[in-house]
PDB file of the backbone (N, CA, C, O) and the ligand in Angstrom, with CONECT records:
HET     ZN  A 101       1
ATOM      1  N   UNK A   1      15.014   1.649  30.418  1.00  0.00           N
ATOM      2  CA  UNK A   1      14.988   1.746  28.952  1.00  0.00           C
ATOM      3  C   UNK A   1      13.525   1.716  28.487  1.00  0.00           C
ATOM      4  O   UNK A   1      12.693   0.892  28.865  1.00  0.00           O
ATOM      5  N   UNK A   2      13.312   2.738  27.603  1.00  0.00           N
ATOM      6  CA  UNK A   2      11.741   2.976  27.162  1.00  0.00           C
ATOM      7  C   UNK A   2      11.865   1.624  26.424  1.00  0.00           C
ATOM      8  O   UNK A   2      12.825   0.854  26.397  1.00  0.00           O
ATOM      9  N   UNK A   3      10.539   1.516  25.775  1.00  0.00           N
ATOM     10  CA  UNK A   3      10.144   0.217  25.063  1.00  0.00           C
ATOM     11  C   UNK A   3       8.562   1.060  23.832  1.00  0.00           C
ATOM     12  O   UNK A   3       7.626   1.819  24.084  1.00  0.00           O
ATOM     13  N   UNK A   4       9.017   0.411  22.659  1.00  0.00           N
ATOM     14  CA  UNK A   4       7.909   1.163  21.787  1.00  0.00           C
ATOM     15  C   UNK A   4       6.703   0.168  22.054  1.00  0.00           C
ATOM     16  O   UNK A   4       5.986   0.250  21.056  1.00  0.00           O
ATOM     17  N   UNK A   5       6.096  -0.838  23.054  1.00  0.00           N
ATOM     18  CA  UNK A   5       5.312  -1.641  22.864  1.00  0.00           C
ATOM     19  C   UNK A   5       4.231  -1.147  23.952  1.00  0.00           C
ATOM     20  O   UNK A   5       3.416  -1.947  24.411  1.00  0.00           O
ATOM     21  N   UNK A   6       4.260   0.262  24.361  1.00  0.00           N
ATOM     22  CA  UNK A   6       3.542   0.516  25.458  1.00  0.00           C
ATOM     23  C   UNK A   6       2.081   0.735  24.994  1.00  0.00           C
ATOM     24  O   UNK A   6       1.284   0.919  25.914  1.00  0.00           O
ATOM     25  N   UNK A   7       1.456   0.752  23.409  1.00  0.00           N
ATOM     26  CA  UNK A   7       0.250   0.939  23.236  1.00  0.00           C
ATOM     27  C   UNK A   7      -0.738  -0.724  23.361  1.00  0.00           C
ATOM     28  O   UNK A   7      -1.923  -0.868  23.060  1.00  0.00           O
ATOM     29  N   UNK A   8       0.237  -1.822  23.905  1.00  0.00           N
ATOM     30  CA  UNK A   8      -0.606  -2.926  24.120  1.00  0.00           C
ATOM     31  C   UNK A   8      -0.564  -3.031  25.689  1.00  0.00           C
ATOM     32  O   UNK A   8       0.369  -2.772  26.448  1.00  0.00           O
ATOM     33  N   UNK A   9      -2.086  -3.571  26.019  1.00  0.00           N
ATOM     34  CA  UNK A   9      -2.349  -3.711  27.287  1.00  0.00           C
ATOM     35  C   UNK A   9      -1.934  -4.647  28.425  1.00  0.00           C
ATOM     36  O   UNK A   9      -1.756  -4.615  29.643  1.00  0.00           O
ATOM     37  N   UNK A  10      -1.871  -5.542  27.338  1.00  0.00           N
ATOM     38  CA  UNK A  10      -2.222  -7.124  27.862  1.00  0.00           C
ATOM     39  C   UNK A  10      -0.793  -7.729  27.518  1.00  0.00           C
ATOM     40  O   UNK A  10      -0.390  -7.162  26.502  1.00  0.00           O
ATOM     41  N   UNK A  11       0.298  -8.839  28.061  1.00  0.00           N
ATOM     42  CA  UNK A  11       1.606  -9.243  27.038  1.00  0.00           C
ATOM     43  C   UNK A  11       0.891 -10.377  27.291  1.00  0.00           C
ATOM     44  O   UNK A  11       0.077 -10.627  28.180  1.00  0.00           O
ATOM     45  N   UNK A  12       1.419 -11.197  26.143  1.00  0.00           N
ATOM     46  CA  UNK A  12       0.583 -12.781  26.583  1.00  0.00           C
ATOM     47  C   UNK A  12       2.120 -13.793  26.057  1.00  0.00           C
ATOM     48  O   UNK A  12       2.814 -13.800  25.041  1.00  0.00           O
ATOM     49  N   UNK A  13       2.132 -14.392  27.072  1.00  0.00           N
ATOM     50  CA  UNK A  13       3.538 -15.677  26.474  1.00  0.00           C
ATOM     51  C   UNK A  13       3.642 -15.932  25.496  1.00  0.00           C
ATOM     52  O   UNK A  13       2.530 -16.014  24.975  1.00  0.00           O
ATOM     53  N   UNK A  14       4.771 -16.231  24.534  1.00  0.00           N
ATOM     54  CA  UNK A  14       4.865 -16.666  23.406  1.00  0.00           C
ATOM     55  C   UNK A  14       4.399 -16.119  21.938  1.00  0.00           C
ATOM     56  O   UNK A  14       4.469 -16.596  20.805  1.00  0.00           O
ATOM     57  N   UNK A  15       3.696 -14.424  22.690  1.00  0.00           N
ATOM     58  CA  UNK A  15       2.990 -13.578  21.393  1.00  0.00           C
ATOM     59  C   UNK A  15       4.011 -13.332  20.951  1.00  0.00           C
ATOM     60  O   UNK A  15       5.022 -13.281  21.652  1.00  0.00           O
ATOM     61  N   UNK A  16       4.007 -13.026  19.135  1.00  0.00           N
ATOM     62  CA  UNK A  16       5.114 -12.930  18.746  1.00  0.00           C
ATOM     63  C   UNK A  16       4.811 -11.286  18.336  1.00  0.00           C
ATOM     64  O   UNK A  16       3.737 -10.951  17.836  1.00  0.00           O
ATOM     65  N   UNK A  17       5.789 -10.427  18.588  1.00  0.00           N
ATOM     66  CA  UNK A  17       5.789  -9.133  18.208  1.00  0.00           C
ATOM     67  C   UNK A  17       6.314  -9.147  16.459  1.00  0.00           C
ATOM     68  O   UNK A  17       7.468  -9.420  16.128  1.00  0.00           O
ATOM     69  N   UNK A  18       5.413  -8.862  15.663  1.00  0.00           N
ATOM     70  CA  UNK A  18       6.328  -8.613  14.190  1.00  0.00           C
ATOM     71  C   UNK A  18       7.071  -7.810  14.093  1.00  0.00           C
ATOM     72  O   UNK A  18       6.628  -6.700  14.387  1.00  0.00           O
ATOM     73  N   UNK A  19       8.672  -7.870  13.618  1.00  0.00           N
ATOM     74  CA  UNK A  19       9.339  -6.420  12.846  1.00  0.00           C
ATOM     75  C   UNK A  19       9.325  -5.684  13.791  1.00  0.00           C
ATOM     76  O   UNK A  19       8.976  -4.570  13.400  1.00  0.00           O
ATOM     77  N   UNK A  20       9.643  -5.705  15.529  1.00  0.00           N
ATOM     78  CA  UNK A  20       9.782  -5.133  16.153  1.00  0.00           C
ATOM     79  C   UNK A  20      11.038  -4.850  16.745  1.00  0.00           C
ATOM     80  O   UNK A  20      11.154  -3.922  17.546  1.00  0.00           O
ATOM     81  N   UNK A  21      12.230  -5.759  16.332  1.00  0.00           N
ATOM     82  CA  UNK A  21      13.426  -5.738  16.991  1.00  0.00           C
ATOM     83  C   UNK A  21      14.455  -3.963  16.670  1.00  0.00           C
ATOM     84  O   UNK A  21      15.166  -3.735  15.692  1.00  0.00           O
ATOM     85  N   UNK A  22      14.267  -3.320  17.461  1.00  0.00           N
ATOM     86  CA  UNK A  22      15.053  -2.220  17.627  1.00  0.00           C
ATOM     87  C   UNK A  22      16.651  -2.430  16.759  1.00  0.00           C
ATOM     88  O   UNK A  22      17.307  -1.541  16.216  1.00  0.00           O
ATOM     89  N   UNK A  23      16.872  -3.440  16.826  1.00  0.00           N
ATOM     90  CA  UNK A  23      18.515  -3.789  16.615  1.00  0.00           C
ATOM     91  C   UNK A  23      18.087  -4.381  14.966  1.00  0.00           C
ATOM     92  O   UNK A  23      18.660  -3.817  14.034  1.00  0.00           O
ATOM     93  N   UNK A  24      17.390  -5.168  14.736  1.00  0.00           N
ATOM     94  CA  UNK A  24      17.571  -6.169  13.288  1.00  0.00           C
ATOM     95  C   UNK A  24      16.269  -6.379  12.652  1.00  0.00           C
ATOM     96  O   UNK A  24      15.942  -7.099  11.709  1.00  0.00           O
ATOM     97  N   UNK A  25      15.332  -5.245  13.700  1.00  0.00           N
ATOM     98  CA  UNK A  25      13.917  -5.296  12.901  1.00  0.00           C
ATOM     99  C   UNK A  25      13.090  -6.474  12.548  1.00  0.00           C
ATOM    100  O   UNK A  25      12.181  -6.495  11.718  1.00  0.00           O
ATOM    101  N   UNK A  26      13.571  -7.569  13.371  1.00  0.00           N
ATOM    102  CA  UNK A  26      12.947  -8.824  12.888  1.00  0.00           C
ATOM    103  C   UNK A  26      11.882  -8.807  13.950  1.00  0.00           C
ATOM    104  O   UNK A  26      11.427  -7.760  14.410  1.00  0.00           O
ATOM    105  N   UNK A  27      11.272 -10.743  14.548  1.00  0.00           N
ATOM    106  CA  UNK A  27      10.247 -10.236  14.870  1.00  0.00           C
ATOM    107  C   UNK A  27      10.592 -10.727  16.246  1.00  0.00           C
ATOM    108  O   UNK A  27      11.551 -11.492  16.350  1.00  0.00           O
ATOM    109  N   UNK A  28       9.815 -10.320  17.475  1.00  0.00           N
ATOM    110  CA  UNK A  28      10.049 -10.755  18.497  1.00  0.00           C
ATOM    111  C   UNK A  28       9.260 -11.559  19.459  1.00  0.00           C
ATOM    112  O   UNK A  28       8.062 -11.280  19.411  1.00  0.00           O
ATOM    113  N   UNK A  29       9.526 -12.331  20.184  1.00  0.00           N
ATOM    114  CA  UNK A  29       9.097 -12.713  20.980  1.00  0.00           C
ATOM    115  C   UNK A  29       8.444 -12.869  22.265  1.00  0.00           C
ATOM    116  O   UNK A  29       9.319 -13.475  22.884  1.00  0.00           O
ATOM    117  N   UNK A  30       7.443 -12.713  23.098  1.00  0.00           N
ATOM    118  CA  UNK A  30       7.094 -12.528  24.594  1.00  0.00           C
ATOM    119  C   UNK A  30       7.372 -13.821  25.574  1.00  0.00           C
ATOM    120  O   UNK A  30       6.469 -14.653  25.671  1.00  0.00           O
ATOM    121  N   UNK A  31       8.290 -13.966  26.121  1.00  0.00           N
ATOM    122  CA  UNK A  31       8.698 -14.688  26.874  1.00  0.00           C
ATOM    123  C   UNK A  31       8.424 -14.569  28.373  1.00  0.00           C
ATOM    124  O   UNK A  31       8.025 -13.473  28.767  1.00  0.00           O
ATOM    125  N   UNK A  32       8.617 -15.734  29.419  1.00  0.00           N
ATOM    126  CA  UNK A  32       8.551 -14.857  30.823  1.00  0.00           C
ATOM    127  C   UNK A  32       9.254 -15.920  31.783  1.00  0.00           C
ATOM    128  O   UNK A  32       9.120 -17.128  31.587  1.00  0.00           O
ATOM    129  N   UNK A  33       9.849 -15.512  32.609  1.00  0.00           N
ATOM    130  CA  UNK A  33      10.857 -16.450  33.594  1.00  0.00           C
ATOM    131  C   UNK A  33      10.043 -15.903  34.800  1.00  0.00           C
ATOM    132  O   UNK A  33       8.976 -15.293  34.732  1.00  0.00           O
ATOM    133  N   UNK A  34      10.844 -16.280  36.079  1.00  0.00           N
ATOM    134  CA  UNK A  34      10.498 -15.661  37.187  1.00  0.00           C
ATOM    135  C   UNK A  34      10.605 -14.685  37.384  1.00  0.00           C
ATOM    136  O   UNK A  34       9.713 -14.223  38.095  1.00  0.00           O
ATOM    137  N   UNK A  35      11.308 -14.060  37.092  1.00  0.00           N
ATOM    138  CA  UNK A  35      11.432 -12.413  37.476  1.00  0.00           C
ATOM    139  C   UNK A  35      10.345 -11.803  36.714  1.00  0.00           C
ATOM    140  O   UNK A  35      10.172 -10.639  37.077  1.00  0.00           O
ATOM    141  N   UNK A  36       9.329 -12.279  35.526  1.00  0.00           N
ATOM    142  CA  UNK A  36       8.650 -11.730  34.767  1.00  0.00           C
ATOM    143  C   UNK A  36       8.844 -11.858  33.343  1.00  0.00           C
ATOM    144  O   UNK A  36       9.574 -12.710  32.837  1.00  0.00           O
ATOM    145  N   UNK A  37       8.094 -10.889  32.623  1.00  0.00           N
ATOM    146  CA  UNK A  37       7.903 -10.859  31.071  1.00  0.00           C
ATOM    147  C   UNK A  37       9.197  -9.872  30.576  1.00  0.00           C
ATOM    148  O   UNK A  37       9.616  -8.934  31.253  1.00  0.00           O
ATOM    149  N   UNK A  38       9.785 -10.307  29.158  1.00  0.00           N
ATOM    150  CA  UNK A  38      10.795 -10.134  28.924  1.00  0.00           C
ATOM    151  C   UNK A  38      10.456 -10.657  27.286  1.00  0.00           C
ATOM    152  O   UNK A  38       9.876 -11.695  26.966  1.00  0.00           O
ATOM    153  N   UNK A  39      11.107  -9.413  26.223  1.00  0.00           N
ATOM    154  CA  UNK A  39      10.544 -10.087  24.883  1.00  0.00           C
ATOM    155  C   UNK A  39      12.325 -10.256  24.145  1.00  0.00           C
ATOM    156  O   UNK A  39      13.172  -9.362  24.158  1.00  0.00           O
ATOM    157  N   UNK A  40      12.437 -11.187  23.754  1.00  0.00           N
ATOM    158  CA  UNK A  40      13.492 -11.545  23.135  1.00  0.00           C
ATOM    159  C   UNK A  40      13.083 -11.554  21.385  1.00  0.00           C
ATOM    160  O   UNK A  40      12.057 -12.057  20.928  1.00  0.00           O
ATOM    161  N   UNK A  41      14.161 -10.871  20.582  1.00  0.00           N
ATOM    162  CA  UNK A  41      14.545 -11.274  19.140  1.00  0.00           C
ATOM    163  C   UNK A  41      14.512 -12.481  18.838  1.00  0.00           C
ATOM    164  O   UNK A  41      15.249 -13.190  19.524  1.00  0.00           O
ATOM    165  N   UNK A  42      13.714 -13.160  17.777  1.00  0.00           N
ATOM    166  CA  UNK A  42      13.880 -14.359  17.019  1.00  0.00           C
ATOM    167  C   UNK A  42      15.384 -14.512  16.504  1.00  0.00           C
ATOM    168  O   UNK A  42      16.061 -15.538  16.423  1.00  0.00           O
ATOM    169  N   UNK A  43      15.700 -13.236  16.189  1.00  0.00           N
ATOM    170  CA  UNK A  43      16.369 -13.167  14.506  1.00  0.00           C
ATOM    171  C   UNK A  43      17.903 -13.211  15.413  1.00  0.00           C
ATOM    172  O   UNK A  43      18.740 -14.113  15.397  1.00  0.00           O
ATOM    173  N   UNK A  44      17.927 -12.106  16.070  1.00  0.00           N
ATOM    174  CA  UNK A  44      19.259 -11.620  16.394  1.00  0.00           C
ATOM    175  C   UNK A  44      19.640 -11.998  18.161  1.00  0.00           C
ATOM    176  O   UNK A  44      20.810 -11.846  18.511  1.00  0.00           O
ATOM    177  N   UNK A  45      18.513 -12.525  19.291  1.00  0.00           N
ATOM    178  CA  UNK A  45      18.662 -12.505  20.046  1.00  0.00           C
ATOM    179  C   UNK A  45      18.454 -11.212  21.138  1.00  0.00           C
ATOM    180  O   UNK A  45      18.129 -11.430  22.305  1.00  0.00           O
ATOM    181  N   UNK A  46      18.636 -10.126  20.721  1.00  0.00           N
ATOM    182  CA  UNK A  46      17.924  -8.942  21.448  1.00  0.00           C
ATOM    183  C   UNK A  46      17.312  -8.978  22.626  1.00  0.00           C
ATOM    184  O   UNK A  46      16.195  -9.454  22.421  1.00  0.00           O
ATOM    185  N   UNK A  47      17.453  -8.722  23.769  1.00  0.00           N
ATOM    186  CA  UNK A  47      16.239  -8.727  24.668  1.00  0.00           C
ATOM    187  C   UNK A  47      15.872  -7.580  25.265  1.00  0.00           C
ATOM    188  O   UNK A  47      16.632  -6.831  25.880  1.00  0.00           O
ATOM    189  N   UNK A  48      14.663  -7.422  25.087  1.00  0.00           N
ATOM    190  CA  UNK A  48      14.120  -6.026  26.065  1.00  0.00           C
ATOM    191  C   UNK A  48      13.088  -6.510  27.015  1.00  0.00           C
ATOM    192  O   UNK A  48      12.343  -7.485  26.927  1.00  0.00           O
ATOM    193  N   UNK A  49      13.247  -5.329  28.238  1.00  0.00           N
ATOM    194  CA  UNK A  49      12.170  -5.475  28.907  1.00  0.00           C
ATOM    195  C   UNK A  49      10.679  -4.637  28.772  1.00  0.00           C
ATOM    196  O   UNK A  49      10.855  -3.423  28.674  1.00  0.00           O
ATOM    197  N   UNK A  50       9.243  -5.069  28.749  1.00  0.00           N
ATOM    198  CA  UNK A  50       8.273  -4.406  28.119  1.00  0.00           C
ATOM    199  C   UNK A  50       8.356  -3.879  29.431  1.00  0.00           C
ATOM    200  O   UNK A  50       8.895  -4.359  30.429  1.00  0.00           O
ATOM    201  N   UNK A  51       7.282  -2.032  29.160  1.00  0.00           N
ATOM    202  CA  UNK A  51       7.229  -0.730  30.338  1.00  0.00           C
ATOM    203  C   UNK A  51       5.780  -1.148  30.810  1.00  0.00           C
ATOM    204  O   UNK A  51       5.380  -0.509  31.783  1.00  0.00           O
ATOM    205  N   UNK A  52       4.828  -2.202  30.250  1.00  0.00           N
ATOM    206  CA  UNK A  52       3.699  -2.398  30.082  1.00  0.00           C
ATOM    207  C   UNK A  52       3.901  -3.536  31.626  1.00  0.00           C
ATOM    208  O   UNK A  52       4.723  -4.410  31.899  1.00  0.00           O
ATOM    209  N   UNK A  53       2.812  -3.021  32.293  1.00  0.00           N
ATOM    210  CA  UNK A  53       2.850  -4.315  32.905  1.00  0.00           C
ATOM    211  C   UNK A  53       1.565  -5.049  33.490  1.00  0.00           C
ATOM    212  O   UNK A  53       0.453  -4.568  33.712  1.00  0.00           O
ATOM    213  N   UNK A  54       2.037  -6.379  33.683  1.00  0.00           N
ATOM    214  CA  UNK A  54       1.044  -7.173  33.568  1.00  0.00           C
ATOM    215  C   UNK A  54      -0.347  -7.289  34.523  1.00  0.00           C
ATOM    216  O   UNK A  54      -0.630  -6.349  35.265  1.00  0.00           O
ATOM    217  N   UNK A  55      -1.061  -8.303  34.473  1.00  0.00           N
ATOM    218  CA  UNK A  55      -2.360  -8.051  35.191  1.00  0.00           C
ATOM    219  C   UNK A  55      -1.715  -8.476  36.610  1.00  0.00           C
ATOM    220  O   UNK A  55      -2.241  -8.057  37.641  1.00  0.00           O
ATOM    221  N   UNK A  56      -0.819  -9.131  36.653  1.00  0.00           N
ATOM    222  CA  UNK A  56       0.011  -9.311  38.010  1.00  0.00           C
ATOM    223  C   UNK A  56       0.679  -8.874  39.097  1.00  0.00           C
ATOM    224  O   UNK A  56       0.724  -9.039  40.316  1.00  0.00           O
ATOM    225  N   UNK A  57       1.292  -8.124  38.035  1.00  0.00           N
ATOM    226  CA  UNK A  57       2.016  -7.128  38.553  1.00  0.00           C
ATOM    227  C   UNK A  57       1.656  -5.890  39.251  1.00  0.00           C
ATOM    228  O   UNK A  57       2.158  -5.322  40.221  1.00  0.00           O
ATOM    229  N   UNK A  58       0.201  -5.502  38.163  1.00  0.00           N
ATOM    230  CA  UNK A  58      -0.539  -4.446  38.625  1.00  0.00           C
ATOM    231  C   UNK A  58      -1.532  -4.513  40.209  1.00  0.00           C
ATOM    232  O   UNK A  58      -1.885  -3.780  41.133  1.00  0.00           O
ATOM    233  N   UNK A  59      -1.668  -6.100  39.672  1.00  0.00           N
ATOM    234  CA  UNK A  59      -2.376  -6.584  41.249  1.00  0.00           C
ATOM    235  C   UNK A  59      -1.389  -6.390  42.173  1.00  0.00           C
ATOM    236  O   UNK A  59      -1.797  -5.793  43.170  1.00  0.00           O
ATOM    237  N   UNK A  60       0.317  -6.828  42.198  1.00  0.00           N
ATOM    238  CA  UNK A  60       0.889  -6.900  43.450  1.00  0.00           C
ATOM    239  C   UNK A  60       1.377  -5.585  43.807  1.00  0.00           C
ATOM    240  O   UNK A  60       2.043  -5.396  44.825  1.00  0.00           O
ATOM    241  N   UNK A  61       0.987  -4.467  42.806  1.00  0.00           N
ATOM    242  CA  UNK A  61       1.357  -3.127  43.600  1.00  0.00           C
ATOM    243  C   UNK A  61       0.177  -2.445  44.295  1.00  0.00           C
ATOM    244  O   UNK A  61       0.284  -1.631  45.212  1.00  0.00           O
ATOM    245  N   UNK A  62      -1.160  -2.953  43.648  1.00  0.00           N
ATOM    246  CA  UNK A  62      -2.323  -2.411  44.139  1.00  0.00           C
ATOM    247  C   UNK A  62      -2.456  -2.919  45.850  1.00  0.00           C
ATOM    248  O   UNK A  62      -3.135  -2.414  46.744  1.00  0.00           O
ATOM    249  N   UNK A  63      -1.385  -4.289  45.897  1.00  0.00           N
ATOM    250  CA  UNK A  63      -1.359  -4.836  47.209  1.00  0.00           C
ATOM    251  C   UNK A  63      -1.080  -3.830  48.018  1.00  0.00           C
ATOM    252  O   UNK A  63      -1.608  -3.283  48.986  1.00  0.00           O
ATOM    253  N   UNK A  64       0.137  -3.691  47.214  1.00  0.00           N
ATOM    254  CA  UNK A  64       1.666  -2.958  48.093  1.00  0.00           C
ATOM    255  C   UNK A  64       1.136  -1.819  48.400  1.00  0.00           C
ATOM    256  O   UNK A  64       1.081  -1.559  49.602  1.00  0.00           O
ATOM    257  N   UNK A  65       0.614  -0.848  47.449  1.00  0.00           N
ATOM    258  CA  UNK A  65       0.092   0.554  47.719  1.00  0.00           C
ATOM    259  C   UNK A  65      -0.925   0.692  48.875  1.00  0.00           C
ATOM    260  O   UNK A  65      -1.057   1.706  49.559  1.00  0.00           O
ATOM    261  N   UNK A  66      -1.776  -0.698  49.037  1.00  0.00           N
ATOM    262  CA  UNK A  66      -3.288  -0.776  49.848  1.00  0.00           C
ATOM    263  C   UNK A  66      -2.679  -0.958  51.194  1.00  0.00           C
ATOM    264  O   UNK A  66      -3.411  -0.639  52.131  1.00  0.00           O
ATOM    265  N   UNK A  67      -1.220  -1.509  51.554  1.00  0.00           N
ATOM    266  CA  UNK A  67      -1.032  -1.907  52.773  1.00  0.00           C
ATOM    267  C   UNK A  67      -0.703  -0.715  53.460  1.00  0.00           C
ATOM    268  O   UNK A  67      -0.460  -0.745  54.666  1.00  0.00           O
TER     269      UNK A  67
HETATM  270 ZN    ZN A 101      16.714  -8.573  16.379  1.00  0.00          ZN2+
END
């Protein structure tokens, strides 16, 4: 599933996305568990996954690709 948040670089925990919820337009949240970053709806609960990925992530494929 695309995600409209691909013009930011960086996700940082707990940033709050304004007026971004696809479903209720409210504002959202940047959250992250183990599996990764994941932005949830304040308003309505919503969750998407961002296409953006992190400085982590990018490191553990630069691994994967180098091996
Ligand atoms: Zn919502």
């Amino acid at each position: 599933m695309s995600q409209e948040v691909t013009a930011q670089n960086v996700l940082y925990e707990h940033h709050i996305i304004f007026k971004s919820c696809a479903r209720c337009a409210g504002d959202r949240q940047v959250r992250r568990d183990f599996d990764g970053f994941y932005i949830a709806c304040l308003c309505c609960g919503h969750v998407t996954y961002p296409v953006v990925e992190t400085s982590e992530t990018v490191r553990l494929l630069e691994w994967k690709y180098a091996s």
